[in-house]
C-alpha positions as CSV (number, residue, x, y, z in Angstrom):
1,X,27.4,-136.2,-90.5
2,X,29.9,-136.8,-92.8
3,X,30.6,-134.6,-95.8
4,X,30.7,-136.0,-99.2
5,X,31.9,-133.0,-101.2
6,X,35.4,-131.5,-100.5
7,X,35.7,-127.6,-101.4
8,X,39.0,-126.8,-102.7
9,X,40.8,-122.9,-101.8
10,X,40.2,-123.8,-97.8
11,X,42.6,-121.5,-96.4
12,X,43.2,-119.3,-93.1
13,X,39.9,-116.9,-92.6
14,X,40.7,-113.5,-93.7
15,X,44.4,-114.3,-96.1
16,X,45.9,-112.4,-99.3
17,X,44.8,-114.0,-102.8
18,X,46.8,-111.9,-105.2
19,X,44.9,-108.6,-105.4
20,X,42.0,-110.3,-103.2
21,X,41.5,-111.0,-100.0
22,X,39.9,-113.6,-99.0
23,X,37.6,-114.4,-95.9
24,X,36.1,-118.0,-94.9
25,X,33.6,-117.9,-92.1
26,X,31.4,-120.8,-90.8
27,X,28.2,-120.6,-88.5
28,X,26.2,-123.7,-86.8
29,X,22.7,-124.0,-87.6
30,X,19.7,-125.4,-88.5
31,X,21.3,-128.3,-88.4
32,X,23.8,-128.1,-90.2
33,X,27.6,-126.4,-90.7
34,X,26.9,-123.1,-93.1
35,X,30.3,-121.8,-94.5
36,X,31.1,-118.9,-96.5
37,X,34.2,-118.4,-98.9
38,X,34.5,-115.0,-100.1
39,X,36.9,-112.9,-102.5
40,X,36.7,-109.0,-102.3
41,X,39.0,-106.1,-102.0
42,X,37.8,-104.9,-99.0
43,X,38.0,-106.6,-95.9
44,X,35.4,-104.4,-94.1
45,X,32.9,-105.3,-96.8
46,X,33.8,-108.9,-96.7
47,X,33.3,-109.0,-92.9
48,X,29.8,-106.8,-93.4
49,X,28.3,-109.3,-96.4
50,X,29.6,-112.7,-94.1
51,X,27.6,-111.2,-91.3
52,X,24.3,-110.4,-93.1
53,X,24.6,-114.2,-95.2
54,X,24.5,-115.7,-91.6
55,X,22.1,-113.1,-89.9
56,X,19.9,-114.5,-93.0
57,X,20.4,-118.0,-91.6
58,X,19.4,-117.1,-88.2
59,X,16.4,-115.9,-89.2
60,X,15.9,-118.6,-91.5
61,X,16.3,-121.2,-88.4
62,X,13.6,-119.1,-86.7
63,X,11.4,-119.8,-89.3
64,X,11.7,-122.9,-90.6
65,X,13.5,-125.1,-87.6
66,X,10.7,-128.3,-86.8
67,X,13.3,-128.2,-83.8
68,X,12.0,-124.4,-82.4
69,X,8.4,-124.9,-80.8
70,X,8.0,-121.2,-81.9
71,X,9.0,-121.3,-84.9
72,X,6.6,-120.5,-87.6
73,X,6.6,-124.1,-89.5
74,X,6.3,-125.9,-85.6
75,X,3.6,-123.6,-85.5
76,X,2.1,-125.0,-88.6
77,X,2.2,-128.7,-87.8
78,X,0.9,-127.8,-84.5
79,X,-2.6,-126.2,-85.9
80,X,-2.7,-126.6,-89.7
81,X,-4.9,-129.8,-89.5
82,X,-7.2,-127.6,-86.6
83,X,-7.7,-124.4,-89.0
84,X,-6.5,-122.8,-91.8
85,X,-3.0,-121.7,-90.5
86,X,-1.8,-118.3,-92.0
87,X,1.0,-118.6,-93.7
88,X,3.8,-115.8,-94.5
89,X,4.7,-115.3,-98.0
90,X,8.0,-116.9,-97.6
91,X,6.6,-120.0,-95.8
92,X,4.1,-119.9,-98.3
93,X,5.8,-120.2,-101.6
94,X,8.3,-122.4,-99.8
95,X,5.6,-125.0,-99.3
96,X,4.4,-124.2,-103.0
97,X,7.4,-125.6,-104.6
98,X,7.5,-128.2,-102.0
99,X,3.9,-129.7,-103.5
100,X,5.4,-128.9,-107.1
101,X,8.6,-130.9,-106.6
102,X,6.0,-133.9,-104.8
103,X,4.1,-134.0,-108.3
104,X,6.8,-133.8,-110.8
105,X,8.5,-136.7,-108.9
106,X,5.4,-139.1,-108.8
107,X,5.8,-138.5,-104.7
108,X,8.8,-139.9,-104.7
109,X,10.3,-136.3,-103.0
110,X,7.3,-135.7,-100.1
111,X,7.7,-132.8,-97.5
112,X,5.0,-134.9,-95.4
113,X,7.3,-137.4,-94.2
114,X,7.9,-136.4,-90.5
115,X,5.9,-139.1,-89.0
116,X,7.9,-141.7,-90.8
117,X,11.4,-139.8,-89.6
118,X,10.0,-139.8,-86.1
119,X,9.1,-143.3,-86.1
120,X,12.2,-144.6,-87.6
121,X,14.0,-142.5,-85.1
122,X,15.8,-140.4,-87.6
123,X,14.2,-137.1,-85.7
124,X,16.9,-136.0,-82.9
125,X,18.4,-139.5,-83.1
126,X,20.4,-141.8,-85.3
127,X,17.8,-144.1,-86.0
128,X,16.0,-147.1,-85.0
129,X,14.4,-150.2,-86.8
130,X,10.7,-149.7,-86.1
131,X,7.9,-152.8,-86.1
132,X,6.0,-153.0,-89.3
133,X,3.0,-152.3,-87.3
134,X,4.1,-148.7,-86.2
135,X,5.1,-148.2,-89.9
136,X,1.3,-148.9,-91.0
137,X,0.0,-146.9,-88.5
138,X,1.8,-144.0,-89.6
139,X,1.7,-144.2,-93.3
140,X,-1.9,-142.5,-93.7
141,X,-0.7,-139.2,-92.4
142,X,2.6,-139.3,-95.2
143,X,1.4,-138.2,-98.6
144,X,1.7,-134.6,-100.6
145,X,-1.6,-134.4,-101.0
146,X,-3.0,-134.3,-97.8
147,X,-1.3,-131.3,-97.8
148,X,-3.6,-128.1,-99.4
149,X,-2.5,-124.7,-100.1
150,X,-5.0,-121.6,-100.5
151,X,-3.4,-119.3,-103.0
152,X,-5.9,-116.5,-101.9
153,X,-6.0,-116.4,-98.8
154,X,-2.1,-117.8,-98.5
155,X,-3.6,-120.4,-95.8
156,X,-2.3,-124.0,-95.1
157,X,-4.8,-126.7,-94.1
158,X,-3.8,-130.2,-93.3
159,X,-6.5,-132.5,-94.5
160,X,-5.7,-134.9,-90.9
161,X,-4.6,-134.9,-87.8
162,X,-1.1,-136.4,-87.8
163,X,0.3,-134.9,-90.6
164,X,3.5,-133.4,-89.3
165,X,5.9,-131.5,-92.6
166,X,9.7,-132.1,-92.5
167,X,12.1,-129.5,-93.8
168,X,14.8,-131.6,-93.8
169,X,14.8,-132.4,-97.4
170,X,14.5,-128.5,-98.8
171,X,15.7,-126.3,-95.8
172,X,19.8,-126.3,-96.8
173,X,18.7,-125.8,-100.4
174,X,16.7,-122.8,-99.2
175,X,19.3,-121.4,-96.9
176,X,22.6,-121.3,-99.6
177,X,20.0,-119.3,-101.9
178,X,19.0,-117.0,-100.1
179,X,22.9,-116.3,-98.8
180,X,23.8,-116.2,-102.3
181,X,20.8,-113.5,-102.6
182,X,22.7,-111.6,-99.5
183,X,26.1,-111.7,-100.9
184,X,25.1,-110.3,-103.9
185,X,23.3,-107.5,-102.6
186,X,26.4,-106.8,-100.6
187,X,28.4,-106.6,-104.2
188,X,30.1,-110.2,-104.0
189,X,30.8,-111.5,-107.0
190,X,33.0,-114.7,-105.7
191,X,32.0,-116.6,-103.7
192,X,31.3,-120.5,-102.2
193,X,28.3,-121.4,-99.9
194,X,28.6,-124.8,-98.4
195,X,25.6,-125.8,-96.2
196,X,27.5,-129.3,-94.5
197,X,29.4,-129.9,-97.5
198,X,26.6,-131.5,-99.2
199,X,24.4,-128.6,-100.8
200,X,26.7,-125.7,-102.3
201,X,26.4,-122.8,-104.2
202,X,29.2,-121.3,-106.3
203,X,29.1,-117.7,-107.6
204,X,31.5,-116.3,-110.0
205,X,34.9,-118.1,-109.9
206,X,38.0,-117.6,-107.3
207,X,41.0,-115.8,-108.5
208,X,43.0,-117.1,-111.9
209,X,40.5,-119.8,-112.1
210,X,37.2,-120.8,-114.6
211,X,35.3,-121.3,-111.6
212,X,35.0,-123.5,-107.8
213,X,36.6,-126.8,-108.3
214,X,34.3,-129.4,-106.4
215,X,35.3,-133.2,-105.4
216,X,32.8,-135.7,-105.0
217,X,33.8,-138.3,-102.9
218,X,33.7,-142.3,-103.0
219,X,31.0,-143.1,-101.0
220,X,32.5,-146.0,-99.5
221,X,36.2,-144.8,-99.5
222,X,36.2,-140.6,-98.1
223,X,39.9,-140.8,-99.5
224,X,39.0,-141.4,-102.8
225,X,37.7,-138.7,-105.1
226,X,35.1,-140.4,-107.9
227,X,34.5,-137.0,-110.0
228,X,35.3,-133.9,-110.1
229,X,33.6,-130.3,-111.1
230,X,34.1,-127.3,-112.1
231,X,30.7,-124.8,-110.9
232,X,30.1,-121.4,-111.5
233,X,26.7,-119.7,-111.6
234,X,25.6,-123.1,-110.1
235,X,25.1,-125.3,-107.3
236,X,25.5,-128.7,-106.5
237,X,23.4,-131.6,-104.1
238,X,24.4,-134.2,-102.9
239,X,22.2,-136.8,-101.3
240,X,24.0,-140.4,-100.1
241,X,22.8,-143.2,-98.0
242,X,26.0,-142.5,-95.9
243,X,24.5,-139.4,-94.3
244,X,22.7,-140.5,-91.9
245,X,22.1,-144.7,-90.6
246,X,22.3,-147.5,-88.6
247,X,22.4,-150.9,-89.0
248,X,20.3,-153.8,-87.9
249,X,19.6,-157.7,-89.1
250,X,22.5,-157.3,-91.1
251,X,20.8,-154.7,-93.0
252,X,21.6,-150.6,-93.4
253,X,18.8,-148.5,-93.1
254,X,19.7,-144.7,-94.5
255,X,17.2,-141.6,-93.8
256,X,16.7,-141.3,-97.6
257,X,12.6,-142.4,-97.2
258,X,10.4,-143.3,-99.8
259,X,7.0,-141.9,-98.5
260,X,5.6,-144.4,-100.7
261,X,6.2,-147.4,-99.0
262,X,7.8,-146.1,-95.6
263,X,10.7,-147.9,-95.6
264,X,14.1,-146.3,-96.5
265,X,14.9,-146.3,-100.2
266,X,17.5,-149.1,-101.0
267,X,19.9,-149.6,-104.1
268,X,21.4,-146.2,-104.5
269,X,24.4,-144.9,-102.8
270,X,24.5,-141.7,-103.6
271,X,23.4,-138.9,-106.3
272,X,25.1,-135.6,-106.7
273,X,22.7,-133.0,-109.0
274,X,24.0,-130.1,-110.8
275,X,21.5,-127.4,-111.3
276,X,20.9,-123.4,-111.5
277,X,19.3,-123.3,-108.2
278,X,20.4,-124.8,-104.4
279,X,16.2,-125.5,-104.0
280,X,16.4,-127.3,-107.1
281,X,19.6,-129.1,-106.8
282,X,19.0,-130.1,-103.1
283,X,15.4,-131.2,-103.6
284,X,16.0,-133.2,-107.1
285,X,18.3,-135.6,-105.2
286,X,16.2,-137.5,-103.4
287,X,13.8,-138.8,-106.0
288,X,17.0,-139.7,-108.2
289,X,18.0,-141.5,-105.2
290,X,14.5,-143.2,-105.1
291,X,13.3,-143.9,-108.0
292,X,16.8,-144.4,-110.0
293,X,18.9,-143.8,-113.1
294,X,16.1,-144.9,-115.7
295,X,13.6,-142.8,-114.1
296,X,15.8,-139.8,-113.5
297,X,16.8,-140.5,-117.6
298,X,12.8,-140.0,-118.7
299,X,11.9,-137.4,-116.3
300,X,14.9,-135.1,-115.4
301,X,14.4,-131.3,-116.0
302,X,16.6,-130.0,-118.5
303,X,18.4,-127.7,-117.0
304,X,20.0,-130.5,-114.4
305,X,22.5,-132.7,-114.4
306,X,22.7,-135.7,-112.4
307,X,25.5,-137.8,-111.2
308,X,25.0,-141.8,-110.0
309,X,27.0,-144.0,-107.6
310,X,24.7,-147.4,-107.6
311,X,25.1,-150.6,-105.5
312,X,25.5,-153.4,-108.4
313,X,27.4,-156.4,-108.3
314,X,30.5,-153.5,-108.2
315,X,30.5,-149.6,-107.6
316,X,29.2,-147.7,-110.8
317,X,29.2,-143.9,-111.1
318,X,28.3,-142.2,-114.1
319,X,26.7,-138.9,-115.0
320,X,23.4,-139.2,-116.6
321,X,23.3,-138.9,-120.4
């Protein structure tokens, strides 16, 4: 996968920044590239909060993973259309603001879609161009609603057989929070979470400087940088058609899917958001992607920004006013 954002300070892991020091650390999972850049002045306590921000992903792959059979959210697909599956808290009020972001974007941002990334091979592969028959067959199972939640008795309950959830389009988002929420119980106060260069969180501001300077990059030229930001307190999503795609009848199909129609979504090239929150930021892209600028301009939370690369008759990139 290719990164869209570049993160500026990447130096040698553990290295003198002034007064600091300053440690970078990566880790592999689910699915992605997580990397930490910290500032602290002690190493020992830089080394302890890296290793409890990645223990926190491990157990966060163990949870959420549709990749782990034993994982609690395989578990879910397995048997929530069977029974009432028992939900942790976590998993619970994960899937909460899952169904919250589905209504506040019209449905356009659906946790539901697995069958349609399974059938347009976009699940452990690079994708495939399915018949419009397999489409239709699979399109009753995709929709939020189908999808209910038991606030009482913290339950899930799939309303058919079929319905399979993705975390794909939340679980990065989820992941740089909650090692934001580690580093600061571990007394970090600068900081940079990347989660594959495409969802990041930056807390406090590097040495000498306002805050993290961010590029977002072309998304046709990875030379060229088309904005830069400056983030502190704040993360930043980015969601491109780029990511992940193949080609076929002269055509590219990206895994950006429009659980409305089942088809990937088509026009935009990419949409970076700005917001308080990695959850926020991560999940708000897609439905910009989908549903575009003038719907983004009518419906966008306050708090966000959003930034647009569209395909017109030539490249335009503009932050939403």
């Amino acid at each position: 996968m290719k990164q869209l954002v570049i993160l500026l300070f990447l130096l040698p892991a553990l290295v003198c920044a002034g007064e600091l020091l300053r440690l970078e650390d990566s880790l592999d999972a689910m699915g992605s590239v997580y990397t930490v850049i910290l500032y602290g002045e002690d190493q020992e306590k830089l080394q302890a909060a890296s290793e409890a921000a990645f223990q926190e992903v491990r157990r966060l792959d163990r949870m959420l993973s549709n990749y782990r059979p034993q994982s609690e959210w395989s578990e879910m697909n397995r048997t929530a259309a069977e029974r009432p599956f028992q939900a942790s808290p976590e998993l619970f009020n994960l899937l909460a603001a899952c169904l919250e972001y589905s209504r506040a974007s019209e449905g356009a941002f659906d946790v539901s879609v697995g069958p349609l990334m399974r059938v347009w091979g976009f699940y452990k592969g690079a994708g495939r161009l399915p018949l419009k028959e397999e489409i239709a067959a699979v399109l009753p199972y995709v929709g939020y609603r189908g999808v209910q939640l038991d606030e009482k008795e913290h339950t899930v309950r799939f309303l058919k057989v079929g319905v399979d959830l993705d975390p794909g389009g939340i679980g990065k988002g989820y992941a740089v929070d909650r090692i934001v929420d580690i580093l600061r119980r571990n007394n970090i106060t600068s900081a940079m979470v990347s989660a594959g260069g495409s969802s990041i969180y930056a807390l406090g501001a590097p040495p000498d400087e306002k805050g993290w300077r961010v590029k977002i990059r072309h998304p046709r030229e990875w030379s060229t940088t088309i904005e830069e930001v400056v983030l502190s307190g704040q993360s930043l999503s980015t969601s491109g058609d780029y990511e992940k795609f193949f080609a076929a009848g002269g055509r590219t199909y990206s895994h950006i899917m429009d659980p409305r129609t089942g088809y990937p979504s088509q026009g935009m090239l990419s949409v970076s958001v700005v917001a308080p929150r990695t959850l926020d930021s991560e999940a708000w892209t897609k439905p910009f992607f989908i549903l575009g600028r003038e719907w983004a301009a009518k419906h966008k939370p306050r708090e966000l920004r959003a930034f647009f690369c569209e395909d017109r008759s030539e490249l335009s990139c503009a932050w939403l006013q």
